[in-house]
N, C-alpha and C positions, 0 to 999 in steps of 0.2 A: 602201752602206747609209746611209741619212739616220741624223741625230743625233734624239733619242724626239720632242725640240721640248718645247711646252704639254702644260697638261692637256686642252687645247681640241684639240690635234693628236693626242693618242693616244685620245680617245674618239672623233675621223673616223675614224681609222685601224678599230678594233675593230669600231665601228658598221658600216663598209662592206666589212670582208674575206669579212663570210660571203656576201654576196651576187652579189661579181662573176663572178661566169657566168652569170650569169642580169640582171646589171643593165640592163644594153640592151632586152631584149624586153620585162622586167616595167615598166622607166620607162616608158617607152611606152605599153603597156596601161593603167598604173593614172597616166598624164598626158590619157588619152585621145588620142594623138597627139599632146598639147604638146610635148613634149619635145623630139625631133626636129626642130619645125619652130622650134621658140628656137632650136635651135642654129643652122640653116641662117640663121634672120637674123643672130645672131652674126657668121657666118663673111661674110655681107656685108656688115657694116660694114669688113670690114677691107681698104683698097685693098692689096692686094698684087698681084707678080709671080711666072714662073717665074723670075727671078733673087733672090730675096730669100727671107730664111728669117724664120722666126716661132717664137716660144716660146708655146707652149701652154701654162700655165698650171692647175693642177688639173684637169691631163688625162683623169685616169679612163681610162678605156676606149678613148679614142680616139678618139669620134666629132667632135670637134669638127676634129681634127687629119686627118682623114680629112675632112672636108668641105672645110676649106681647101684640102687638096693637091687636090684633084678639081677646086674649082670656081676657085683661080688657077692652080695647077701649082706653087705654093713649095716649099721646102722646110719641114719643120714639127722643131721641138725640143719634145716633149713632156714634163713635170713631174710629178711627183705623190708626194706621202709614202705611199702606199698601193702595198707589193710586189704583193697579190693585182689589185690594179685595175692593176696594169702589166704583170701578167701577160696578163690576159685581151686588154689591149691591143695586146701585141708577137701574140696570137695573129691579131686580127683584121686587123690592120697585115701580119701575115703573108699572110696568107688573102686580103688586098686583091693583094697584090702589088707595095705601097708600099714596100716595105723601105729603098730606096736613097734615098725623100725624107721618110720620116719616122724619128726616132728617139725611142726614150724612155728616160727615167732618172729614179730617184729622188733627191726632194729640195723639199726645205720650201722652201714662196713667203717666208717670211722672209727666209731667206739663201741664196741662188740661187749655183751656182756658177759664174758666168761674170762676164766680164769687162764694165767700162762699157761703154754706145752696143753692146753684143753685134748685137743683134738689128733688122729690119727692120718689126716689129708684134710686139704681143703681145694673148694671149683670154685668159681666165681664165673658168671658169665652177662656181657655186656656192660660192666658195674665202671672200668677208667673213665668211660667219658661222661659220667655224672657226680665226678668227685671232683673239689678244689684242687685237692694235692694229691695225685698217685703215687709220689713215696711215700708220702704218711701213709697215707690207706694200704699201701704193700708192708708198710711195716707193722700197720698193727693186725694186718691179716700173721703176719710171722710170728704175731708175739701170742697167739693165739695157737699155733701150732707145735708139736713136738719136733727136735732135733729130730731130723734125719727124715721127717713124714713126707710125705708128696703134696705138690701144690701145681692145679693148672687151672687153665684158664681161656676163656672163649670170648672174641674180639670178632666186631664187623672190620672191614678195611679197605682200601678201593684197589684193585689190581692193576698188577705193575704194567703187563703188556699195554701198549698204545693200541691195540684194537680193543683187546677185553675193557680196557679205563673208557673209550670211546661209550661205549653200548652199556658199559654200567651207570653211566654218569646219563644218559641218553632215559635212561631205565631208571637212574633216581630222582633225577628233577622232574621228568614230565610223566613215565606210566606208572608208576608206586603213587602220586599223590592220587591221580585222576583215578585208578585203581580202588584206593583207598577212598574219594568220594563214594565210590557208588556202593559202598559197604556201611559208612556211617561218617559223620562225622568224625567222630572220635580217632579211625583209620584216617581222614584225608590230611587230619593234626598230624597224628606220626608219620602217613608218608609226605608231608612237607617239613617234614623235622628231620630226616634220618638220613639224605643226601648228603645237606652242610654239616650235620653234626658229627660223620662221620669224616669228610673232607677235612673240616677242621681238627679233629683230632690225629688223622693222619700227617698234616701239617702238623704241628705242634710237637706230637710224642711219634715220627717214625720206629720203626721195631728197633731198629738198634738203640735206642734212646728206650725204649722200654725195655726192654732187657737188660740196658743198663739199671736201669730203677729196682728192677729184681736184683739185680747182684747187691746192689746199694741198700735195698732191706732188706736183705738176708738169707737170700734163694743163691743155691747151687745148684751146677750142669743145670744151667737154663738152655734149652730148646725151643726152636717154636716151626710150625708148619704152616703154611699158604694154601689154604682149600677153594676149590671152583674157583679157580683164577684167581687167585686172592682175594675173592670176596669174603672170606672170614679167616682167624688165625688164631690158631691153638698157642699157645704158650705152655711150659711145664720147667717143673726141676723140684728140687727136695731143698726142707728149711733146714740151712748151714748148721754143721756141731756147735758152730763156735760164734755164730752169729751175736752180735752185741745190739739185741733190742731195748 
């Protein structure tokens, strides 16, 4: 069992326990197919092999960890402070047939329990905007990784264009939550959460300011890409030779 963490970790936690059985189909629907195909880019920035393992990073349910293992053959180490999202997870990981290359366990991207240089790549996705400090948290994601591995990363964001910002912001205040009522409660919480939380972070850490924070702990050839309108953002680059974790 993870330690509670932040106030910021126990309102992900709550926020997303009522939903996971249902997270995967409902993202989906109500991303209109984004979701999925973020992840799949995700899962291709990351060069791995069938020799090398990867720590998945605010694993959730598993899909991202389930995409890596499919499309390199790695092994995957999945994360998450959320028991209900790792539940759902080990079922779908079951149901795959994956069991022997992927594993999951809980535990805050804060403080990771493994040893330096662990890992061959790391993903994370959705995880900045439920952390206190995103440098700290990039940094001990890097101190988790080996010189020279790959590390990327999947971000909601609100799109730059004034039409697309119009009709997304249109689409998160008022038909994501009413959406989300007529699904469960539990959905009508997250889509009345996931407009501001997302605005707010946008405010706060724009990309260039995150990409900074990457360089700042530890990440080289930082990149990052703008999917459907900037409604979601890949980030990548590889943990520096010489980086001082």
């Amino acid at each position: 069992m993870t330690d509670i963490g932040s106030e910021h970790n126990r309102e992900a936690r709550e926020l997303f326990a009522p939903i996971a059985e249902t997270y995967d189909r409902y993202a989906t629907l109500l991303s209109f197919g984004q979701d999925p195909r973020w992840r799949a880019f995700l899962a291709s920035r990351l060069d791995a092999g069938p020799t090398d393992t990867v720590l998945d990073v605010a694993c959730g349910t598993a899909a991202v960890a389930l995409e890596l293992t499919r499309r390199t053959g790695c092994t995957v180490v999945g994360v998450d402070q959320s028991g209900s999202m790792l539940g759902e997870g080990r079922r779908r990981v079951a149901h795959a047939g994956l069991d022997d290359q992927i594993t999951l366990q809980e535990a805050r991207a804060e403080q990771l329990p493994f040893e330096d240089a662990s890992f061959d790549g790391v993903t994370f996705t959705y995880l900045l905007r439920y952390v206190d400090d995103p440098i700290a948290t990039l940094r001990e994601l890097a101190r988790v990784t080996r010189a020279g591995a790959p590390v990327a990363s999947l971000e909601f964001a609100g799109p730059q264009h004034p039409l697309a910002r119009g009709a997304w912001r249109v689409y998160t205040d008022i038909v994501l939550p009413l959406a989300g009522g007529l699904i469960s409660r539990g959905w009508r919480d997250v889509g009345q959460f996931l407009g501001p939380s997302i605005r707010k972070f946008d405010r706060d850490w724009p990309l260039p300011r995150v990409t900074e924070a990457w360089h700042e702990a530890g990440f080289e050839h930082v990149h990052s890409r703008r999917l459907s309108l900037g409604g979601g953002v890949v980030t990548w680059g590889i943990r520096g030779q010489d980086a001082a974790i």
